[in-house]
N, C-alpha and C positions, 0 to 999 in steps of 0.2 A: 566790466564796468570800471570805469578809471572817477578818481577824485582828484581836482585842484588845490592844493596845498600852497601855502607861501610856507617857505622855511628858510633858515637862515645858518650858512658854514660860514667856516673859517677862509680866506684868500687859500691858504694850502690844501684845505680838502678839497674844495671846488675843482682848484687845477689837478691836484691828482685824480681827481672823479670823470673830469674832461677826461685827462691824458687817456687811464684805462678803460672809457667809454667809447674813445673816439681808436684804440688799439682795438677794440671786440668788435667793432663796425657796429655800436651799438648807438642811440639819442642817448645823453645825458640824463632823461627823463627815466628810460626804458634801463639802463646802466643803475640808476640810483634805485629804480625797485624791485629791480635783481639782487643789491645788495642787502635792502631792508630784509628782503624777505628771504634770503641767507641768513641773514643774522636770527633772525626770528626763528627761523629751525634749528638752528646751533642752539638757543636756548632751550629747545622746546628738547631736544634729544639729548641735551645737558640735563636737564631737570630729569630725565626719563632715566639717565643713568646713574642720575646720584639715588633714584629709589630703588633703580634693580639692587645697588652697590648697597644701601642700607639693609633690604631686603636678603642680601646675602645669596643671592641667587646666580648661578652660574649657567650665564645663558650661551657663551659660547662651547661649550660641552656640550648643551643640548642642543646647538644647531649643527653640531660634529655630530652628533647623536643620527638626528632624522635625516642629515645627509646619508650616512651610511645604511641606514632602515631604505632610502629611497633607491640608494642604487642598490641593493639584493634587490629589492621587488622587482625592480627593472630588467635584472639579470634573470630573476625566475620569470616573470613574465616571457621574457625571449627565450625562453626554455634550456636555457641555462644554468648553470649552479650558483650561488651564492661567493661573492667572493671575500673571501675573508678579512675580517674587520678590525 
């Protein structure tokens, strides 16, 4: 579902929004809500990181962690040994 908007840039954003719209083979339209809704993640996984980070929680250790838990099972599964971690 798409919405009509009026909104209003600068002479310099516009043309730079053509230039890299019209570099991606992308409309202007379809360029510009690509970037909204980039930015809108960026904030959204900023916010997510500054509470892991207040939280003190150390999540890329634990995604070293279940990577390493994934490939033993892997390896025992294929009836293999475990490989050292």
């Amino acid at each position: 579902m798409t919405a009509k908007v009026t909104l209003s840039f600068t002479d310099e954003t516009i043309q730079e929004a053509r230039r890299f719209a019209k570099r991606e083979g992308l409309s202007l339209s379809a360029w510009m809500d690509q970037a909204a809704r980039e930015k809108a993640l960026r904030e959204v996984f900023a916010a997510h990181a500054a509470v892991v980070n207040r939280a003190g929680l150390d999540l890329e250790t634990a995604a070293l962690a279940d990577a390493r838990e994934v490939s033993m099972v892997g390896d025992l599964l294929a009836g293999g040994h475990p490989r050292a971690a």
